[in-house]
C-alpha positions as CSV (number, residue, x, y, z in Angstrom):
1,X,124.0,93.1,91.2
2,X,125.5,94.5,94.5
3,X,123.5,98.2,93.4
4,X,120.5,96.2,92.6
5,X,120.8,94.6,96.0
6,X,121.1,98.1,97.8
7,X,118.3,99.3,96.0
8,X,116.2,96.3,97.2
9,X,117.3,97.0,100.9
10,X,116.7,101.0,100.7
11,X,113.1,100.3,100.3
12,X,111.6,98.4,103.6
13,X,114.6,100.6,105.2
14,X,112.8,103.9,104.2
15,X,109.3,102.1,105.0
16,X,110.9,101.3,108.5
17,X,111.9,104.9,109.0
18,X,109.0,106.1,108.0
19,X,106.8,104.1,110.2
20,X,109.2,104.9,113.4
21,X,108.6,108.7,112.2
22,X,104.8,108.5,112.4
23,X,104.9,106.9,115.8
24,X,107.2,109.2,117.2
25,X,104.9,112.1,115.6
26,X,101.6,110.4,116.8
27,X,102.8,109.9,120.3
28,X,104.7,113.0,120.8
29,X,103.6,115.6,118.6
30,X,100.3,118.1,119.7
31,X,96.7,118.4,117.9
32,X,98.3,120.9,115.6
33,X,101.1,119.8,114.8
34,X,99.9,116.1,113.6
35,X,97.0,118.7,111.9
36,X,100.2,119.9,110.0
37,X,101.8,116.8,109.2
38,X,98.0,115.6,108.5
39,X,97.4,118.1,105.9
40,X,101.3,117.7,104.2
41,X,100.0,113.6,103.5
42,X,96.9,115.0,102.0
43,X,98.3,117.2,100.2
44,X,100.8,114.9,98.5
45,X,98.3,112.8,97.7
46,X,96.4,115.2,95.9
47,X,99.6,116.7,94.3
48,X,100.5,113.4,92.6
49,X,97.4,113.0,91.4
50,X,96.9,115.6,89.7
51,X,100.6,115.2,88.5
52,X,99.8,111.7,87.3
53,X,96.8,113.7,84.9
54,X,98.8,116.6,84.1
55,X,102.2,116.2,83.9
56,X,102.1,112.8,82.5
57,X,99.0,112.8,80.8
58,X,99.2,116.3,79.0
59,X,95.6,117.2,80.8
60,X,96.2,120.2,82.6
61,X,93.0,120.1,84.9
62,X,91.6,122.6,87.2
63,X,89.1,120.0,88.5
64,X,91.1,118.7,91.2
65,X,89.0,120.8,94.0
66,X,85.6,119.3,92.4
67,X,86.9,115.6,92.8
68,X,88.5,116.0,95.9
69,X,85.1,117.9,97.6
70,X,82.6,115.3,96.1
71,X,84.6,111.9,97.8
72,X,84.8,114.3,100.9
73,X,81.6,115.0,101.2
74,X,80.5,111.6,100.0
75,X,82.1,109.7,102.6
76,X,81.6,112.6,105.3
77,X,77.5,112.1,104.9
78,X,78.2,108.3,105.0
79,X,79.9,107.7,108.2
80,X,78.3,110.9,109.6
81,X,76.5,110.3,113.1
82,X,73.3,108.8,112.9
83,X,72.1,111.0,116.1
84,X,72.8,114.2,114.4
85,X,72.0,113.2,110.7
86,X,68.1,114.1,111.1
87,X,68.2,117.4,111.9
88,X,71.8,118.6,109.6
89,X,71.2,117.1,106.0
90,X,67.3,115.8,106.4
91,X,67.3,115.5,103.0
92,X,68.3,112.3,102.8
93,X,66.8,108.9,102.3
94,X,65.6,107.4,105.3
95,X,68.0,104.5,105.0
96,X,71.1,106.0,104.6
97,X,70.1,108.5,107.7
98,X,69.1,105.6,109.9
99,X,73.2,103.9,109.0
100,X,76.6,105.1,109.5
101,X,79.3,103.3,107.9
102,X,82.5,102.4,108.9
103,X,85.3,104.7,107.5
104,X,87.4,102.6,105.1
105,X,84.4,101.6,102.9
106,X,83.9,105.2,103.2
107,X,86.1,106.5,101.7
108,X,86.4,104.1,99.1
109,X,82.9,104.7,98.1
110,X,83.9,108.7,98.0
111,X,87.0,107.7,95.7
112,X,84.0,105.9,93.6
113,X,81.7,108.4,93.5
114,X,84.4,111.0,92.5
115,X,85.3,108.3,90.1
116,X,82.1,108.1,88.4
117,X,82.0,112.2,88.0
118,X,85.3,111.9,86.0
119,X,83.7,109.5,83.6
120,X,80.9,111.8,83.3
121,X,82.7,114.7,83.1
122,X,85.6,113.2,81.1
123,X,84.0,111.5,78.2
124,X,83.0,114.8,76.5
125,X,85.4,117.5,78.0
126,X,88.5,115.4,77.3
127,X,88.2,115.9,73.5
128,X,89.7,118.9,74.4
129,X,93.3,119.9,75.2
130,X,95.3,122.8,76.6
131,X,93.5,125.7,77.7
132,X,90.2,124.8,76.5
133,X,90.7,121.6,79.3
134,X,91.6,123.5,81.4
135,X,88.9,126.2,81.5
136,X,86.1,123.3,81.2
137,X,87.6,121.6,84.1
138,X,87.9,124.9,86.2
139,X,83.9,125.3,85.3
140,X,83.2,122.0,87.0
141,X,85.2,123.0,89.9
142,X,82.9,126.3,89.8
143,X,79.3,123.9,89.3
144,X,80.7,121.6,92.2
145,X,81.2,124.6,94.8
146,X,78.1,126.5,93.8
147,X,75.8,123.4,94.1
148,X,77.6,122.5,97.6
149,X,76.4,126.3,98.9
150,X,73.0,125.8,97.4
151,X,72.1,122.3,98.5
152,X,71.7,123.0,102.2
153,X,69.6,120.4,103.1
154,X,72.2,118.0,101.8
155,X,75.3,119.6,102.5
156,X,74.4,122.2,105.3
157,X,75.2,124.8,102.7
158,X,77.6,128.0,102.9
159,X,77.5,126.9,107.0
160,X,79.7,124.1,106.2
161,X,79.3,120.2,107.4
162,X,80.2,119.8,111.2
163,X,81.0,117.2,113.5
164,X,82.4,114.7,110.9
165,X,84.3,112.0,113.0
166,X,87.5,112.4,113.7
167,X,89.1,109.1,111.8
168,X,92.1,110.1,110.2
169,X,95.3,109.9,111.9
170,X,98.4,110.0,110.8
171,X,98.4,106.3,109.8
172,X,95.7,106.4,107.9
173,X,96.6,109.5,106.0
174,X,100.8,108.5,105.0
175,X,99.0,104.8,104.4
176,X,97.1,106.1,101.6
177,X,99.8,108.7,100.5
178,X,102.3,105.6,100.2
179,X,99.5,104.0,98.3
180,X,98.9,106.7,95.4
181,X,102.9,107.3,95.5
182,X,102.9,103.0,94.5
183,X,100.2,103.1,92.3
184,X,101.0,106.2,90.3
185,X,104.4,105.0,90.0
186,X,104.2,101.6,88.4
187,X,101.5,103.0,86.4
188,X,103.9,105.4,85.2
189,X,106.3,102.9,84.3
190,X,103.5,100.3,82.7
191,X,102.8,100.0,79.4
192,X,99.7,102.0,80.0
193,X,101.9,104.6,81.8
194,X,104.4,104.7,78.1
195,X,101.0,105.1,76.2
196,X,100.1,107.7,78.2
197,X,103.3,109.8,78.0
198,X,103.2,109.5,73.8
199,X,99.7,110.7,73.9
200,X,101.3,113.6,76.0
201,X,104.2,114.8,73.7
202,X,102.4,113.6,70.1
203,X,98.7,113.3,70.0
204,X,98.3,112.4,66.7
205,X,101.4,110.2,66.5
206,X,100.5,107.8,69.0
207,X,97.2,107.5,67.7
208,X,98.7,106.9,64.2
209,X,101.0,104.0,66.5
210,X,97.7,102.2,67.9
211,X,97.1,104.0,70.8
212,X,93.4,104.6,71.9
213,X,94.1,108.0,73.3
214,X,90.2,108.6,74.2
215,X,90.4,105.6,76.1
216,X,94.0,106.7,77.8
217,X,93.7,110.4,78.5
218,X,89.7,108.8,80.5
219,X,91.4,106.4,82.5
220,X,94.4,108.5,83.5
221,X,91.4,111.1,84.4
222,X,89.5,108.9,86.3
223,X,92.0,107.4,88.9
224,X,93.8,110.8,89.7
225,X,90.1,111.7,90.5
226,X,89.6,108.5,92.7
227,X,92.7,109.1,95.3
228,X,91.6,113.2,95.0
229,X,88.7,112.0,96.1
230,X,90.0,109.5,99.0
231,X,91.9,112.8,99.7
232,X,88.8,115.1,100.4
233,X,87.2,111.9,102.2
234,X,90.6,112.3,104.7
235,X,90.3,115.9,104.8
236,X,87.2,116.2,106.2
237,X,87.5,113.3,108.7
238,X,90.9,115.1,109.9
239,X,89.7,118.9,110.4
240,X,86.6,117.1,111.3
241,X,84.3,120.2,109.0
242,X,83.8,120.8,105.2
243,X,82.9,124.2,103.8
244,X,82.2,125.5,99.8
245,X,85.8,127.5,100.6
246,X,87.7,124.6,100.6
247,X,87.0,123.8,97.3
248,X,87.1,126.9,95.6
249,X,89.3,129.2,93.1
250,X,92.3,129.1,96.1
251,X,92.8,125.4,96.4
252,X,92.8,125.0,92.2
253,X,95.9,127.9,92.6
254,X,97.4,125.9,95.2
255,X,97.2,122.6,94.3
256,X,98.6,124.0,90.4
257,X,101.8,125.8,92.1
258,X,102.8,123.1,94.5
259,X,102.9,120.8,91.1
260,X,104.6,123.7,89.3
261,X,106.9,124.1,91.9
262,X,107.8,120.3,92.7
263,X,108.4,119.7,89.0
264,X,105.7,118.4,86.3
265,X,106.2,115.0,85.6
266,X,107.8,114.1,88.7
267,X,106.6,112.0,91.8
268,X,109.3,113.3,93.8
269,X,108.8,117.0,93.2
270,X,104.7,116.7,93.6
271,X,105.8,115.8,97.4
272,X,108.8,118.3,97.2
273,X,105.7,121.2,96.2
274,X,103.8,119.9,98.5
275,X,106.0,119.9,101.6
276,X,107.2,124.0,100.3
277,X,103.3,124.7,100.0
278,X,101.7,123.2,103.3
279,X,104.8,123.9,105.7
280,X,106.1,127.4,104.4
281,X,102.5,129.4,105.4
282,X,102.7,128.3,109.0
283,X,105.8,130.5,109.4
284,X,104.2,133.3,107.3
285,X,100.5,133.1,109.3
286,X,101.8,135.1,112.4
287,X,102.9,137.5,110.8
288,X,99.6,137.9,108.7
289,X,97.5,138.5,112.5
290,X,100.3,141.0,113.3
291,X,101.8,141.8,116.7
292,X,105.2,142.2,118.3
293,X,108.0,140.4,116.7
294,X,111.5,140.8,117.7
295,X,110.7,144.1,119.6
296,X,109.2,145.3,116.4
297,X,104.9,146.4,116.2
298,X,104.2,145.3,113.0
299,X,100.6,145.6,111.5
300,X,98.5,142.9,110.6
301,X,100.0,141.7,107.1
302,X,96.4,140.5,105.4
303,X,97.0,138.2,102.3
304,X,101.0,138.0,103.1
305,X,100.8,134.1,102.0
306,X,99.2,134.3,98.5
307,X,102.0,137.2,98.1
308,X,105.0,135.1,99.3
309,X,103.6,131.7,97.7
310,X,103.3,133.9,94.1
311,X,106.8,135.6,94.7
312,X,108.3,132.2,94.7
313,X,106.7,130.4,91.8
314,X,107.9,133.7,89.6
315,X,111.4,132.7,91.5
316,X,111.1,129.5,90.3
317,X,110.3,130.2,86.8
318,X,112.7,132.5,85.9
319,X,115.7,130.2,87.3
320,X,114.4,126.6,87.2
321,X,111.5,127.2,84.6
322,X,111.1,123.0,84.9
323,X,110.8,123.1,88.8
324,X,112.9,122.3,91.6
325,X,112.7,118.3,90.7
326,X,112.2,119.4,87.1
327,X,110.7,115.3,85.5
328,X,113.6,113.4,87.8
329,X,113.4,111.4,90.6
330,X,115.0,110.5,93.6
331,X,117.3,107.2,92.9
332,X,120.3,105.6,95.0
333,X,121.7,104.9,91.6
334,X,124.4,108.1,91.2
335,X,125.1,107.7,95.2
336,X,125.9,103.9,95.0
337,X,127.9,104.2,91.5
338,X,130.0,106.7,93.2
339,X,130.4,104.5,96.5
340,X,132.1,101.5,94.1
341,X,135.1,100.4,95.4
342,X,138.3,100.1,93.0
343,X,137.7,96.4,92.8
344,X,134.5,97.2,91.3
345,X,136.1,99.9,88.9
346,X,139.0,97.3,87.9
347,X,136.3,94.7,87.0
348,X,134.6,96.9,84.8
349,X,137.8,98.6,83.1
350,X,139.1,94.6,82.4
351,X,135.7,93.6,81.4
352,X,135.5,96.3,78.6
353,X,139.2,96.1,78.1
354,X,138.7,92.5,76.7
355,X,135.7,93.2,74.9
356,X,137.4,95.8,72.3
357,X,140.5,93.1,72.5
358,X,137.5,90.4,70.9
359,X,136.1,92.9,68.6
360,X,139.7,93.9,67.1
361,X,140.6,89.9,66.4
């Protein structure tokens, strides 16, 4: 009862924390560094996502970049200006130039239109598993870039979409992060969320047990690509541009190794991968332009963070081939069993002590 309790309480206490943190960050911090903490939110949101299809699920997808760029662009065209919508992507029906919509409905409808590709996309290309998914899924994340480049008039092509509208803050990023984090988690410990794990370690057994895996493995597929694409809806409206290279072979690398890293299977390491992978390159990027460091010359160091990033996943194989988190999570559980007091410890040890007395008699 009394860890129960404790476990209750940890909750709104971390909430509260976490809340004082983001005002103290949005008040005090500068443009880039709430950039920074803007892209780590994203970034965990996309993380679990994709953790929540792949590490649960069994569907190791490489169409997390597709998702995540159709909801950004989606809601980036929606609540684009109406002033500059004209002249930028005049492809357009008239209505939807002459309107701008506000930003949660938004993104909401991004989450729905990347929603809607998954179901599209899904129904066929889930019949497949392992590395057959994963190479169809990495071909829609190829369709979804080329088309971006090639529809100028309705994405402004290879030049990228400028002057999206700065909406997301730091509130609005960690309040959807928290969200996914909820959802994902009590999906993952549903009934829908045990059915999806026994399609993941026996597909034929769970089918033979009643479960509609086709039916599953699609609805697993098609929320993680609803929050990726609420993520690329924030990530636009927060670096306030969207470009073809955002979306392309790099962030499918990235977005796999901070799930590899974190731990497949785990919520905790999806946002322990994706705090290593957004905050690590900021301490490598000066030393990719070069300069003096330390009364040192050094050259400039092209590529240094695909090097470093690579270096550590094979780090990370070869000792913890699971990942750092490996399928745990963080609890207060061990913590608050080791912080029992000896009254507690005596209560137990009597209580079991009489038990074996009942079942000798």
């Amino acid at each position: 009862m009394r860890m129960a309790r404790a476990r209750k309480a940890a909750v709104p206490i971390a909430v509260l924390a976490l809340l004082a943190a983001l005002w103290l960050a949005q008040t005090q911090l500068n443009a880039f560094y709430l950039q920074v903490l803007g892209l780590l939110g994203i970034n965990i949101m996309l993380t679990v996502t994709l953790n929540f299809a792949a590490g649960y699920g069994g569907m190791f997808s490489l169409g997390h970049p597709a998702f995540a760029a159709i909801g950004g662009y989606t809601a980036a065209v929606l609540t684009y200006p109406v002033a500059m919508k004209g002249f930028r992507i005049p492809a357009y029906p008239e209505w939807l130039l002459q309107i701008a919509v506000p930003f949660l409905p938004a993104l909401l409808l991004g989450g729905l239109a990347a929603s809607i590709a998954a179901v599209l996309v899904g129904w066929p290309v889930l019949r497949l598993r392992g590395h057959y998914l994963a190479v169809a899924t990495l071909g829609l994340t190829v369709i979804v870039q080329v088309s971006i480049v090639n529809l100028v008039d309705y994405t402004r092509g290879a030049l990228g979409l400028s002057g999206i509208p700065n909406y997301a803050n730091l509130w609005w990023i960690y309040g959807f992060a928290l969200l996914t984090i909820y959802v994902v988690h009590r999906l993952v410990h549903s009934r829908f969320g045990r059915a999806l794990r026994a399609v993941r370690d026996d597909y034929v057994a769970a089918q033979m047990s009643g479960v509609n895996v086709a039916r599953t493995r699609l609805i697993a597929f098609t929320i993680s690509a609803f929050f990726a694409g609420v993520a690329g809806g924030l990530l636009g409206h927060l670096l306030r541009i969207l470009t073809p290279g955002q979306f392309s072979f790099n962030a499918v690398f990235i977005g796999v190794a901070m799930m590899i890293l974190g731990g497949m299977g785990s919520i905790t390491g999806s946002v322990i991968g994706a705090l290593i992978m957004t905050i690590l390159p900021q301490f490598i990027i000066p030393f990719e332009r070069g300069g003096s460091f330390l009364g040192f010359e050094l050259p400039a160091l092209h590529g240094l963070t695909q090097i470093v990033t690579a270096l550590i996943l094979i780090i990370v194989m070869l000792i913890r081939p699971e990942g750092i988190a490996g399928s745990k999570e963080l609890t207060l559980g061990p913590r608050l069993r080791r912080a029992r007091g000896p009254s507690e410890r005596t209560m137990q040890t009597s209580g079991q002590t009489s038990g074996s007395e009942v079942e000798a008699k």
